[in-house]
KEKOLRO-264268 format. One line per 5 residues: number of its first residue (from 1); their letters; for each residue y, x, z of C-alpha. Coordinates in steps of 0.1 Angstrom, whole numbers. Example, Ala and Ser with C-alpha at 12.3 -4.5 7.8 and 13.67 -1.06 7.14 Angstrom:
2
1> as> -45,123,78 ~ -11,137,71
***
This chain:
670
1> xxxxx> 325,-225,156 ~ 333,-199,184 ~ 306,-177,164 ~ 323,-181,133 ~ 353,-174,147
6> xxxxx> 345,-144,166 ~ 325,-129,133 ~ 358,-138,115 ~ 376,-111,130 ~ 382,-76,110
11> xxxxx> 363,-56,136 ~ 334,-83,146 ~ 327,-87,109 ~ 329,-47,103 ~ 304,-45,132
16> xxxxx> 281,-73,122 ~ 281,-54,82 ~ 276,-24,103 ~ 242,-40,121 ~ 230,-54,91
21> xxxxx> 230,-24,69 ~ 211,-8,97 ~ 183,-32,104 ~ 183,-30,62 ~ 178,3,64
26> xxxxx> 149,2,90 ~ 130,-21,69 ~ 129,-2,40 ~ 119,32,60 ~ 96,7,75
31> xxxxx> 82,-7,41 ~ 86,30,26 ~ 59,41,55 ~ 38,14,58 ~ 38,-5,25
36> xxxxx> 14,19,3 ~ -10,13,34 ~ -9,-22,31 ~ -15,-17,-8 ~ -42,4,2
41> xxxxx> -60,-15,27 ~ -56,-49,6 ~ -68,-34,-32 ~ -92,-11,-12 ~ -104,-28,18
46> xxxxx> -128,-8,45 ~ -161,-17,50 ~ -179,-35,78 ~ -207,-25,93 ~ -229,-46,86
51> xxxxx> -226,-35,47 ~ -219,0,47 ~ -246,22,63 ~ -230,54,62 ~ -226,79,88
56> xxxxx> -189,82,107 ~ -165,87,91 ~ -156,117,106 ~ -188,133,108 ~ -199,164,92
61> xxxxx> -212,155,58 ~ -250,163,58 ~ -261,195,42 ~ -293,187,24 ~ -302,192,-16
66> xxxxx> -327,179,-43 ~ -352,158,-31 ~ -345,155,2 ~ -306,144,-4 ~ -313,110,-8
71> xxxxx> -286,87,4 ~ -299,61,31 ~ -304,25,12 ~ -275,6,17 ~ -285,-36,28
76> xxxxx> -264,-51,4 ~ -256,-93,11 ~ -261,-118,-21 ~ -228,-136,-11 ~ -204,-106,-2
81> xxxxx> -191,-78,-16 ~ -201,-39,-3 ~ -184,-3,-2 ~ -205,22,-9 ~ -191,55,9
86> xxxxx> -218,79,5 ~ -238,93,-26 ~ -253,122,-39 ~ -237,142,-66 ~ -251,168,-89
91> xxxxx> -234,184,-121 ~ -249,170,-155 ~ -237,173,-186 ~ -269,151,-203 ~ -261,112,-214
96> xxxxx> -289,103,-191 ~ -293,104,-149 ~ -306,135,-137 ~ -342,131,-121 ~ -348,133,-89
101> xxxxx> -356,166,-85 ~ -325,180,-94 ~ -302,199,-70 ~ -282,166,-56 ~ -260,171,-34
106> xxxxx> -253,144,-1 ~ -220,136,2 ~ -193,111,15 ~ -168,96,-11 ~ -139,98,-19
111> xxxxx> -152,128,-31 ~ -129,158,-49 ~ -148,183,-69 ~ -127,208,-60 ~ -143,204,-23
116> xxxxx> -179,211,-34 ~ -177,224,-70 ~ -142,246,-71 ~ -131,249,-105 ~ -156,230,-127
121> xxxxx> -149,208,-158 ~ -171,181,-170 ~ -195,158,-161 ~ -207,150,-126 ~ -233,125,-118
126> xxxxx> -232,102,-87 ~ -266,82,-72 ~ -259,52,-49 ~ -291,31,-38 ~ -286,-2,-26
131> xxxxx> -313,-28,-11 ~ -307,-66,-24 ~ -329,-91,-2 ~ -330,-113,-38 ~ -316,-113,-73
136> xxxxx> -285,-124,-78 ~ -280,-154,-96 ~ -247,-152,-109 ~ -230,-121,-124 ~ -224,-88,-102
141> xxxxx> -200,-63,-110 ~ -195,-25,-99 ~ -159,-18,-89 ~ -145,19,-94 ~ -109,17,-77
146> xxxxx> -104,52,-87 ~ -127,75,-111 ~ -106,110,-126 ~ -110,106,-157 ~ -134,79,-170
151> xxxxx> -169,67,-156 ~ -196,50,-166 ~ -223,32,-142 ~ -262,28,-148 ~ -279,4,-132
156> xxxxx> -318,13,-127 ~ -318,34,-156 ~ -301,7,-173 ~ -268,18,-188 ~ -239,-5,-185
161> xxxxx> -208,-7,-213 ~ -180,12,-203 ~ -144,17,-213 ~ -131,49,-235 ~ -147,80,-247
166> xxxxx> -168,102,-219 ~ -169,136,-242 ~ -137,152,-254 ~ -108,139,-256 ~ -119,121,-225
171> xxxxx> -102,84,-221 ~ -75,87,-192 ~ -88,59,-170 ~ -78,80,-139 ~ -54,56,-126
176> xxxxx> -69,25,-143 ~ -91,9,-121 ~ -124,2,-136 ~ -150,-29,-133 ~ -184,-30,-150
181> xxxxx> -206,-65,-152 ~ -235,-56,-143 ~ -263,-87,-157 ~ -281,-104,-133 ~ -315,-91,-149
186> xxxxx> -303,-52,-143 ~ -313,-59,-106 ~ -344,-58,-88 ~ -355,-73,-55 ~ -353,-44,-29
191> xxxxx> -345,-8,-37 ~ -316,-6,-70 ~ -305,26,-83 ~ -268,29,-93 ~ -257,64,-106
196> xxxxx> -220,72,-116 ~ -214,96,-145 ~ -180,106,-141 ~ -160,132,-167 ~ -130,152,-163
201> xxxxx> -102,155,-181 ~ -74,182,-189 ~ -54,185,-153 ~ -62,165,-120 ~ -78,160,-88
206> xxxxx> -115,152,-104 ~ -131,134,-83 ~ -148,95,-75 ~ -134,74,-43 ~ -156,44,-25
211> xxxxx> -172,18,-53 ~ -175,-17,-45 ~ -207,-39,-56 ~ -205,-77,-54 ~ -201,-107,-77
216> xxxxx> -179,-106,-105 ~ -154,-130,-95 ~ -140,-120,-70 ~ -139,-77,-74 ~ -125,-89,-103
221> xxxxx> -93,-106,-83 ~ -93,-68,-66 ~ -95,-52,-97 ~ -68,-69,-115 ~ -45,-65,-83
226> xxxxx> -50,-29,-79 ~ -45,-28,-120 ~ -13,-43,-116 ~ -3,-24,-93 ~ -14,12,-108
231> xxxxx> -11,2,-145 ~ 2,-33,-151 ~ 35,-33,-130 ~ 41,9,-134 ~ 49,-5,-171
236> xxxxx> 69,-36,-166 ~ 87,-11,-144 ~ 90,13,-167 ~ 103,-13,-195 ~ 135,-26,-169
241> xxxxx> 141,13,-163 ~ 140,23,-202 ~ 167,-9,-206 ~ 188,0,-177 ~ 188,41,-189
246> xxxxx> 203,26,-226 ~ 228,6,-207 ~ 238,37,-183 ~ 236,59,-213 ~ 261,42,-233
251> xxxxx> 284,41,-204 ~ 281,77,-206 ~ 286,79,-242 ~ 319,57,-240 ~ 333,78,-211
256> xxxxx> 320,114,-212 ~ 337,126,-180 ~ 311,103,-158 ~ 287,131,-164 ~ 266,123,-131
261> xxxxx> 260,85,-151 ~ 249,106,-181 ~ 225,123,-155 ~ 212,94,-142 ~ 207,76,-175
266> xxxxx> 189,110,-189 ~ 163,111,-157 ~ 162,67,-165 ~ 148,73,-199 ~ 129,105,-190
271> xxxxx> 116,92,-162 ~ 105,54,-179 ~ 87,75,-208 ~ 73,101,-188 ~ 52,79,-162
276> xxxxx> 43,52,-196 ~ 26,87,-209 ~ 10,92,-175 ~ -8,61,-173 ~ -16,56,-204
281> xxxxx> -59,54,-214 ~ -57,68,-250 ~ -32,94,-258 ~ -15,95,-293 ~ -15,132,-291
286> xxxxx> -43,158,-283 ~ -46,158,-250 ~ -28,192,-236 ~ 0,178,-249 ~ 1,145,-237
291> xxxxx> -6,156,-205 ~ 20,184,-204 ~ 44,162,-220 ~ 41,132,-194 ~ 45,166,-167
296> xxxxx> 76,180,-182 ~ 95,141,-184 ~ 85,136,-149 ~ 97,169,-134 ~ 130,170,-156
301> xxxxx> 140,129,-150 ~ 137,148,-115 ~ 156,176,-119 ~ 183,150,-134 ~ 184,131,-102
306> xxxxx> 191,160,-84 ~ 221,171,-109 ~ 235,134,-100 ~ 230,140,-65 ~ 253,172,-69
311> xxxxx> 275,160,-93 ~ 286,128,-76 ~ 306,138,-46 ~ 330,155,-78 ~ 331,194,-84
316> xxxxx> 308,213,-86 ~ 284,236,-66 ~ 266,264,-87 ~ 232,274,-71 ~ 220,241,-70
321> xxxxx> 228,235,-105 ~ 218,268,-113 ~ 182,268,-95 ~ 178,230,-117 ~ 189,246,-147
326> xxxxx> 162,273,-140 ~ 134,244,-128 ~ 136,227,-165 ~ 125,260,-177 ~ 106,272,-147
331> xxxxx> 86,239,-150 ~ 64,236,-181 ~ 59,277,-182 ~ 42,272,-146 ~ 22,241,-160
336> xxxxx> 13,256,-190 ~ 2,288,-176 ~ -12,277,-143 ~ -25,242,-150 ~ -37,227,-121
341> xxxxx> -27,196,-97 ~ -18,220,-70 ~ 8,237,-92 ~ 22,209,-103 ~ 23,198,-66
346> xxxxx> 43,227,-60 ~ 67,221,-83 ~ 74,186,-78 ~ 75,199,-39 ~ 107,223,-51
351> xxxxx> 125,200,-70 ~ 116,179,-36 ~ 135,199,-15 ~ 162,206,-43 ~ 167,167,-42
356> xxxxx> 175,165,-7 ~ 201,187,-8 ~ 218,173,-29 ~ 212,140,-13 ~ 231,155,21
361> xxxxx> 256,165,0 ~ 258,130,-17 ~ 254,114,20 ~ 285,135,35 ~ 306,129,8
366> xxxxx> 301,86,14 ~ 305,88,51 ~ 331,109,50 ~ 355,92,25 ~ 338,60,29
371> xxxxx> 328,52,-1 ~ 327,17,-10 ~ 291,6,-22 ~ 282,41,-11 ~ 250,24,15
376> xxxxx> 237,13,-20 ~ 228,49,-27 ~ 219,58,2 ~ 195,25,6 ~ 182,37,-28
381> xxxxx> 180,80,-15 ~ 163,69,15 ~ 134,47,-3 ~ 133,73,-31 ~ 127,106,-2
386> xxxxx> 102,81,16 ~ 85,73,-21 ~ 85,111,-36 ~ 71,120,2 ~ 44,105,1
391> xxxxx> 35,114,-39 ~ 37,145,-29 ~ 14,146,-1 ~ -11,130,-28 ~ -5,155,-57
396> xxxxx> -10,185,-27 ~ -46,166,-16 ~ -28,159,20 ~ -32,122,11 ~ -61,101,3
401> xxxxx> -76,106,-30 ~ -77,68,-37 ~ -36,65,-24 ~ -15,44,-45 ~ 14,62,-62
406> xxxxx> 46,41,-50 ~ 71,63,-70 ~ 66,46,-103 ~ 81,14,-82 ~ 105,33,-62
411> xxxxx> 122,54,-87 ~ 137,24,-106 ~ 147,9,-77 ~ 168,39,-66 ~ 181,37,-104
416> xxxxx> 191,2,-97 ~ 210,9,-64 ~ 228,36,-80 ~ 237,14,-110 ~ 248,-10,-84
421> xxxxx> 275,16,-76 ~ 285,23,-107 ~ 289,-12,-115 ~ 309,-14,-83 ~ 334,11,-96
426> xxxxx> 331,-5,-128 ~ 349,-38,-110 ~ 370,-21,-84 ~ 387,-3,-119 ~ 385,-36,-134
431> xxxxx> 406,-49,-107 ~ 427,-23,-99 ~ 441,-21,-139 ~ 445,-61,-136 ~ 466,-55,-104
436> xxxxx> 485,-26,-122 ~ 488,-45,-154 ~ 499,-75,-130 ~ 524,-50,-113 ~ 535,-33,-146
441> xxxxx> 538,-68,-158 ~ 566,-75,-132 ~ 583,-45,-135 ~ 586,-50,-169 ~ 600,-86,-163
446> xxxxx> 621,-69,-140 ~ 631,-43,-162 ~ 638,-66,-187 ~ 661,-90,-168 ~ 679,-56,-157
451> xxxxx> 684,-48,-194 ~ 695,-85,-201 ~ 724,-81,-175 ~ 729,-49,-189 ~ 729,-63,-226
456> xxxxx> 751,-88,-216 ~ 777,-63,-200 ~ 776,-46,-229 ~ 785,-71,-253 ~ 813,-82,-229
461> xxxxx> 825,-51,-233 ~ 820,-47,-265 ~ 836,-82,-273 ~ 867,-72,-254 ~ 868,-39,-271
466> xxxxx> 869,-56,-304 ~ 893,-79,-291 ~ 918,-51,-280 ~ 911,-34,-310 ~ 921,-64,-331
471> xxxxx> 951,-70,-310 ~ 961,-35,-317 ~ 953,-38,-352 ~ 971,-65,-355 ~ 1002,-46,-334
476> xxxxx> 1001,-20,-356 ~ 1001,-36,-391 ~ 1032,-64,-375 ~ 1047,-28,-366 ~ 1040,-10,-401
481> xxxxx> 1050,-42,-420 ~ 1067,-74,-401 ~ 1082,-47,-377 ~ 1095,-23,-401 ~ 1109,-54,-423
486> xxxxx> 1126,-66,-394 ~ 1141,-34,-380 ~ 1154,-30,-422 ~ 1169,-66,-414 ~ 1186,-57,-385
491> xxxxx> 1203,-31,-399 ~ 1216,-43,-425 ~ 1229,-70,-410 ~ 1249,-46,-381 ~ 1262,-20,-407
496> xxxxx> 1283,-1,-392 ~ 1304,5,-424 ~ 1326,-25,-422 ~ 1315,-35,-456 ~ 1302,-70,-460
501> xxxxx> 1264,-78,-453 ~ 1245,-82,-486 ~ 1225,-110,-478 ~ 1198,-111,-507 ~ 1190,-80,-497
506> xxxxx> 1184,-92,-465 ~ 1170,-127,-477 ~ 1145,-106,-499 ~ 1137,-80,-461 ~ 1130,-114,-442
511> xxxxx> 1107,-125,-473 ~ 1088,-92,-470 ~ 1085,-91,-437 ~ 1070,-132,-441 ~ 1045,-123,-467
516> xxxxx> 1029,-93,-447 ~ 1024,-120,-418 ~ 1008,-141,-434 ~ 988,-119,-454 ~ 979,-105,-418
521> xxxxx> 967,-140,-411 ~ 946,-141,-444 ~ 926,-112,-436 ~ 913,-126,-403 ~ 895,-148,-428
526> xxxxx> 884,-128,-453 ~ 844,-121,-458 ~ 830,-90,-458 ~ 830,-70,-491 ~ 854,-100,-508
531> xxxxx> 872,-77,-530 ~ 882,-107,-552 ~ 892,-137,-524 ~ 916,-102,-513 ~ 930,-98,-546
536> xxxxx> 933,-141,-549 ~ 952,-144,-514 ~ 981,-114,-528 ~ 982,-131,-559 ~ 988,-165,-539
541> xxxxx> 1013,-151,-510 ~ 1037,-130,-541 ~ 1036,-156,-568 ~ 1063,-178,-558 ~ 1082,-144,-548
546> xxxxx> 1076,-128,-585 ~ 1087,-157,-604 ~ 1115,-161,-588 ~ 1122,-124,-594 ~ 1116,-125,-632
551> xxxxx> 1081,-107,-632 ~ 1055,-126,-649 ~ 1020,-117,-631 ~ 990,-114,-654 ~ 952,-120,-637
556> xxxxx> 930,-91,-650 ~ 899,-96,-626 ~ 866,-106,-636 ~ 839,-119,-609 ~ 828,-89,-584
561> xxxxx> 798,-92,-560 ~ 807,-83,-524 ~ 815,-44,-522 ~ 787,-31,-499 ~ 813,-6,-484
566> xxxxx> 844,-35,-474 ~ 840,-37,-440 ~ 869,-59,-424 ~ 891,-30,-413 ~ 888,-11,-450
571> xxxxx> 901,-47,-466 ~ 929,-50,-443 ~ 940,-13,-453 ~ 931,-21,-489 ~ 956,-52,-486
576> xxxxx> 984,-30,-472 ~ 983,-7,-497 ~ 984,-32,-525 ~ 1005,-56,-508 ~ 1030,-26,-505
581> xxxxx> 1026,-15,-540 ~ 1038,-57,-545 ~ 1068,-49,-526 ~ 1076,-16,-543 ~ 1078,-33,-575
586> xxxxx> 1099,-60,-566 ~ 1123,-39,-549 ~ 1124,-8,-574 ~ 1106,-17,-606 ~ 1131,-38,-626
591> xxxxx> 1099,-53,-645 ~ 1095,-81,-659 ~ 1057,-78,-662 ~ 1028,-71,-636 ~ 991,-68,-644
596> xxxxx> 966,-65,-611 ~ 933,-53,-624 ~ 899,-46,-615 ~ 870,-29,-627 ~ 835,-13,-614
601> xxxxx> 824,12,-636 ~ 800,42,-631 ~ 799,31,-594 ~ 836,34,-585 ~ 857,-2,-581
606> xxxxx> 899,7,-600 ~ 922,-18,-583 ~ 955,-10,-608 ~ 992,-27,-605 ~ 1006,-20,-636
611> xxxxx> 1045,-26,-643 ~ 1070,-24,-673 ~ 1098,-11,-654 ~ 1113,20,-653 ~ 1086,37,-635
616> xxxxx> 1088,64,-605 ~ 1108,95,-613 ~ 1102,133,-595 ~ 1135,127,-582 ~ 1126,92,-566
621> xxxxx> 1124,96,-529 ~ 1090,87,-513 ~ 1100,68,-483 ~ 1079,55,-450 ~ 1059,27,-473
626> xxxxx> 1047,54,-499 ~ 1032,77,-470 ~ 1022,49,-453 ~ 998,37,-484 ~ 990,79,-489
631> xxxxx> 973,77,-452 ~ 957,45,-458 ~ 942,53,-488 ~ 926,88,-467 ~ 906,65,-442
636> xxxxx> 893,43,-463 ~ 882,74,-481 ~ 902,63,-513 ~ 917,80,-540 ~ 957,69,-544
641> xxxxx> 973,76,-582 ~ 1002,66,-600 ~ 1000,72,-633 ~ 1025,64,-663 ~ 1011,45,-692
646> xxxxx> 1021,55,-725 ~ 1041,21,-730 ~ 1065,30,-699 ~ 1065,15,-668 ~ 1044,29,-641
651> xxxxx> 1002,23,-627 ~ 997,22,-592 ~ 955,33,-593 ~ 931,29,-562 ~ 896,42,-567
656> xxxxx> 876,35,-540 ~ 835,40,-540 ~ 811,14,-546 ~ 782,28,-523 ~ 781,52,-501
661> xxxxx> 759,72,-521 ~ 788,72,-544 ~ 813,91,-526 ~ 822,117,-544 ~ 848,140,-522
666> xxxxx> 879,113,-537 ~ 912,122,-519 ~ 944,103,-519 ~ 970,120,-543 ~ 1008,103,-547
***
């Protein structure tokens, strides 16, 4: 509990993360170094001496020719399985063994041509003589771990079925190990002849390492471990690779500013296709060009990789892009006009060395802004320089001829630490847009709430602005009407004359001033655009006051729809100004007959009051009610007449719009 405790802490659990990364990374620099060894020593195990009878290894390889380069006899055991490190080699191009008296040449394998035969291309024969005690019983096999390009075996002038074509286009078995069954009636008691025929190919280091003899079974457990390795596994590699490239390459393609990911996915599918081509037997091409072809994805899948490396701090730094840029190009010229292993050793050595500085530059930038699943890449960087080390030293002939390319392995591995990262930004973004959605998310709530209040301040406001506009509404039609009918009241009740007070007169002001207030009150209830219920409410409030003037009222309105345009304030001024034509006509008219019509026609509504009395003369005065209708009628944007029909009497004509639309510049006129 005290451990947990203590690895609980921020800085215990940094340090122990710390630690671990470290001894992580020292096992694979540890692996890196010692697991091709291992490989090595397991698929191509050194033999003992009590079945090998060559010389030391480190000796001097012996100088004779012809006859007298005969390889000593090598005791082979009937229950074990031999190495056999030294032969004689001599240049044949025949499709039988040379004869004895031919110039062979003593030698220890592995054996390059380069080191005896500089420059030559195409066949070269290898005797091997072996001493059996008794004939096998069961079946033997010969084991070639590594043959550049193809081999066949003979067996005491026997020859044995091998795989591929030996004559142009030679198979490309040079990484596919190769094992030949060997009948148990090929072999003789004592002294057995073996011979090699080994043919190049187009570019490589030509050349045979140690065979193996022994029964079938078990080289064939080596054989198909070393095939795994070298063939088998470089393709199911190669196959994850190819899938993982697509994925990173339609991240790419959905986001082209991660151009380091379209990098990476480029030298992904480069690199998958390029080492498939490499180790495959039987090209689908002529053979220049599948070999330069499987050159030219290799080195540019590696040139890619070292654009990532560049690009991924952010930026960008010219030369090295520049000296890449020139390598894609550089590249296949070199191979195809210098085509050798050595130059293509060269080259992968530059973009080598190209790589790793873009990997310090890659390195800095983690440790230095601490980049969060940063040890990822460099875990991957670190196996990948140890990997393409060792390659190198191969392709150069510093390594073993027989080495095991670890590469193949390595390279998708690094492509899986980097898509580690990339995954790793993929959820930190993830999370960091679901905490920003989550914060926007409550600012918005907040915002929201804020508005609400704000709404609700508003609508207050609004509310008691439409309440003290209604009360000053209401103020100023009791002042224009009730008011003014009062004040007419009061004076002529206080004349100042001495004459008596006429009280119909003043019965009649009171009556006016009743009707307007409760017309007042029958607009508070009045609907939107009711032309009609308007026109019904005067005709029920000055009924009772007409007939008992003498003035018969005649109904001239036919059903209206609601007038888009009658907003509660243009009725109420729309009532005045009828409601004081009323008033006008009972007071002045001397009529005996009213008619209140209505009409819509060419989209204008005609509200008409017309009377049979004696009509409105140039000399009548126009008092406060008749200006008071005049300014009305302007801001409801209404046209005011009065007109006088040909029968006598006078019309009292409002012409108001129907729609907006159908305003046509109408001004009031008296």
């Amino acid at each position: 509990m005290c451990a947990w405790w203590a690895l609980s802490l921020p800085r215990w659990r940094r340090a122990a993360r710390g630690g671990a990364w470290c001894m992580a990374v020292l096992c694979c620099l540890w692996l890196v170094v010692t697991w091709p060894v291992a490989v090595y020593a397991h698929v191509h195990p050194q033999p003992d001496a009590s079945v090998h009878a060559s010389a030391h290894p480190h000796a001097p390889a012996p100088a004779a020719h012809g006859a007298a380069a005969l390889s000593p006899a090598v005791r082979v055991p009937v229950s074990g399985v031999s190495v056999l490190g030294e032969a004689c080699v001599v240049v044949g191009a025949g499709g039988r063994p040379p004869d004895v008296e031919a110039p062979w040449l003593h030698t220890r394998l592995p054996h390059e041509w380069e080191q005896t035969h500089p420059g030559y291309r195409g066949t070269m024969w290898y005797r091997f003589r072996v001493r059996l005690d008794q004939v096998p019983t069961d079946t033997w096999a010969v084991y070639l771990p590594r043959a550049v390009m193809n081999a066949q075996v003979w067996v005491n002038g026997v020859a044995m079925a091998y795989t591929g074509s030996m004559v142009e286009p030679v198979t490309r078995n040079w990484y596919v190990p190769l094992l030949v069954n060997v009948p148990s009636s090929a072999w003789q008691p004592g002294e057995n002849t073996i011979y090699v025929r080994v043919a190049s190919g187009y570019v490589s280091r030509h050349g045979l390492a140690p065979i193996e003899i022994g029964p079938a079974a078990l080289l064939a457990e080596r054989q198909g471990q070393r095939r795994w390795v070298q063939a088998d596994g470089v393709l199911v590699a190669n196959i994850g690779l190819f899938a993982l490239g697509i994925v990173m390459a339609i991240v790419w393609l959905r986001d082209r500013e991660q151009l380091p990911t379209g990098y990476i996915s480029a030298a992904a599918l480069m690199w998958s296709l390029g080492t498939t081509v490499m180790v495959t037997p039987n090209p689908l091409t002529p053979l220049v060009l599948w070999e330069n072809l499987a050159f030219f994805l290799v080195a540019w899948s590696l040139l890619m990789i070292c654009l990532y490396y560049h690009r991924y701090p952010g930026g960008r730094v010219v030369w090295p892009e520049r000296v890449a840029q020139l390598m894609i190009v550089v590249a296949p010229a070199a191979a195809l006009l210098a085509p050798s292993a050595r130059t293509m050793g060269l080259i992968f050595a530059v973009i080598y060395v190209l790589a790793l500085s873009g990997f310090a530059r890659a390195a800095a930038h983690i440790v230095r802004h601490r980049i969060k699943d940063g040890l990822w890449l460099l875990l991957g960087t670190v196996l990948m320089i140890g990997a393409a080390t060792h390659d190198v030293a191969i392709q150069l002939g510093w390594a073993a001829f027989d080495a095991v390319y670890v590469l193949p392995f390595i390279a998708p591995l690094n492509v899986c630490c980097i898509f580690i990262t990339l995954a790793g930004d993929y959820s930190r973004s993830r999370r960091a847009l679901r905490e920003l959605n989550r914060t926007l998310t409550a600012r918005v709530a907040q915002r929201e709430r804020e508005l609400r209040d704000s709404f609700a301040r508003l609508a207050a406001m609004e509310r008691a602005q439409a309440v003290s506009a209604e009360r000053s509404r209401i103020l100023k039609d009791m002042h224009d009407g009730v008011g003014a009918h009062l004040s007419s009241a009061l004076r002529q009740l206080q004349s100042s004359t001495g004459e008596p007070v006429d009280l119909p007169l003043v019965t009649q002001t009171l009556r006016d001033s009743l009707d307007q207030l409760k017309l007042s009150i029958d607009a508070m209830h009045l609907q939107p655009g009711d032309v009609v219920g308007l026109l019904a409410s005067l005709r029920f409030r000055m009924t009772p006051r007409l007939k008992a003037a003498g003035i018969e009222l005649v109904w001239d309105v036919p059903e209206l729809a609601a007038w888009p345009l009658g907003t509660p304030p243009v009725l109420r001024h729309l009532q005045y100004i009828l409601f004081e034509g009323l008033s006008n006509v009972l007071q002045h008219s001397g009529a005996t007959r009213l008619v209140l019509t209505a009409r819509l026609e060419g989209g204008l509504l005609d509200l008409s009051l017309i009377d049979n009395g004696s009509g409105l003369t140039d000399e009548h005065p126009r008092g406060q009610g008749l200006q008071s209708m005049v300014g009305r009628a302007a801001v409801i944007g209404a046209r005011l007449t009065f007109l006088r029909p040909a029968q006598g009497g006078l019309e009292l004509r409002l012409t108001l719009p129907w729609q907006a639309s159908d305003w046509r510049g109408l001004s009031s006129a008296a």
